[in-house]
FIMI-998598 format. One record per residue (C-alpha): residue number from 0; residue in three letters; x, y, z. Coordinates in Angstrom, 3 decimals. Example, Ala and Ser with C-alpha at 12.3 -4.5 7.8 and 13.67 -1.06 7.14 Angstrom:
2
k_r_east_north_up
0_ALA_12.300_-4.500_7.800
1_SER_13.670_-1.060_7.140
REM end
This chain:
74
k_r_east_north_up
0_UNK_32.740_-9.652_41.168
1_UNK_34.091_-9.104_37.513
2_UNK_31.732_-8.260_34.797
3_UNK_32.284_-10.174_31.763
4_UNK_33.703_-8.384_28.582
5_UNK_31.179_-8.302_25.688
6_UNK_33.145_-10.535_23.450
7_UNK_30.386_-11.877_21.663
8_UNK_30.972_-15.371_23.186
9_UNK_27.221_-16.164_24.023
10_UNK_26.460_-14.708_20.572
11_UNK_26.162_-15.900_17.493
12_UNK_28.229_-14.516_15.183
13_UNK_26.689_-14.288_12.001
14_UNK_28.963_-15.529_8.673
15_UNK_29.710_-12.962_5.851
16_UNK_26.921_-13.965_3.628
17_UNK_24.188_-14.196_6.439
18_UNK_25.085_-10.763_7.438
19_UNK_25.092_-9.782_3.342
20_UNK_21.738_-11.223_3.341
21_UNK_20.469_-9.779_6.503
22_UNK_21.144_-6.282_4.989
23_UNK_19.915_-7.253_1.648
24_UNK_16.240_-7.916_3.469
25_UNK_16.346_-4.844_5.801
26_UNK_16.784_-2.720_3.120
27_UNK_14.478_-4.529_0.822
28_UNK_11.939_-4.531_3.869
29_UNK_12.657_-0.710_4.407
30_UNK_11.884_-0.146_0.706
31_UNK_8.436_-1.847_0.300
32_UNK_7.544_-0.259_4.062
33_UNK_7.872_3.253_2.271
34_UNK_6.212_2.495_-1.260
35_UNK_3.428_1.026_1.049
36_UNK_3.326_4.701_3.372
37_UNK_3.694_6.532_0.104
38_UNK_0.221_4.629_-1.954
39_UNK_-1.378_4.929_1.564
40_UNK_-1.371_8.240_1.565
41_UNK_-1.850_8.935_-2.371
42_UNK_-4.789_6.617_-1.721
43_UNK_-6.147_9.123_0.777
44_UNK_-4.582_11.938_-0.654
45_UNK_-7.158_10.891_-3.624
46_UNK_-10.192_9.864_-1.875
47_UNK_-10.236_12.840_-0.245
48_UNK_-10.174_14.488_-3.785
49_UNK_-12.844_12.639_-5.055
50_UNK_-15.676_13.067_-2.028
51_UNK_-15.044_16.878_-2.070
52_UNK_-15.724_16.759_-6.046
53_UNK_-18.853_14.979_-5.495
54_UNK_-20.006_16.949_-2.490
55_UNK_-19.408_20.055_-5.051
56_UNK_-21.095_18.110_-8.048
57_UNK_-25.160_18.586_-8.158
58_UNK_-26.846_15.098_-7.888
59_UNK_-27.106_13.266_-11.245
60_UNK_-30.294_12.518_-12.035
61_UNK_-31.775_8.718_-12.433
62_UNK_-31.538_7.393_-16.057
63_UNK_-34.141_7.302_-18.287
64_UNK_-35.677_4.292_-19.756
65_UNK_-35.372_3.255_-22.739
66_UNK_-38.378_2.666_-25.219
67_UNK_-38.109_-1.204_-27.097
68_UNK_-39.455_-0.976_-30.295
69_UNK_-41.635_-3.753_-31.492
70_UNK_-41.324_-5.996_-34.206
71_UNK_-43.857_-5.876_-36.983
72_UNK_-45.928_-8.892_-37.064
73_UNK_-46.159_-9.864_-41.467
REM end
């Protein structure tokens, strides 16, 4: 039995500016996935940052009330 060439006939073939757009929002999708990977790992890049600065930081100490002066009664 023959085998059927791959001619696209079953297919779809996409017009100029579908395929234009098609690339426009792969690349565009491409972009925003690495800006996300990149703040990702800032964002833990920083955390981690700030939890060993506290573990190295003594404990701050509770704040101290403050005294209300009253009013003179005349």
């Amino acid at each position: 039995m023959k085998s059927l060439p791959d001619t696209g006939l079953f297919k779809p073939v996409p017009s100029r500016t579908e395929a234009k757009t098609d690339t426009t929002s792969r690349v565009a999708r491409q972009i925003l996935d690495l800006e996300a990977k990149t703040r990702t790992a800032k964002t833990e890049r920083l955390r981690a940052a700030r939890l060993a600065q506290e573990a190295d930081a003594p404990p701050a100490a509770p704040p101290k009330k403050t005294v209300q002066k009253r009013r003179k009664s005349a």
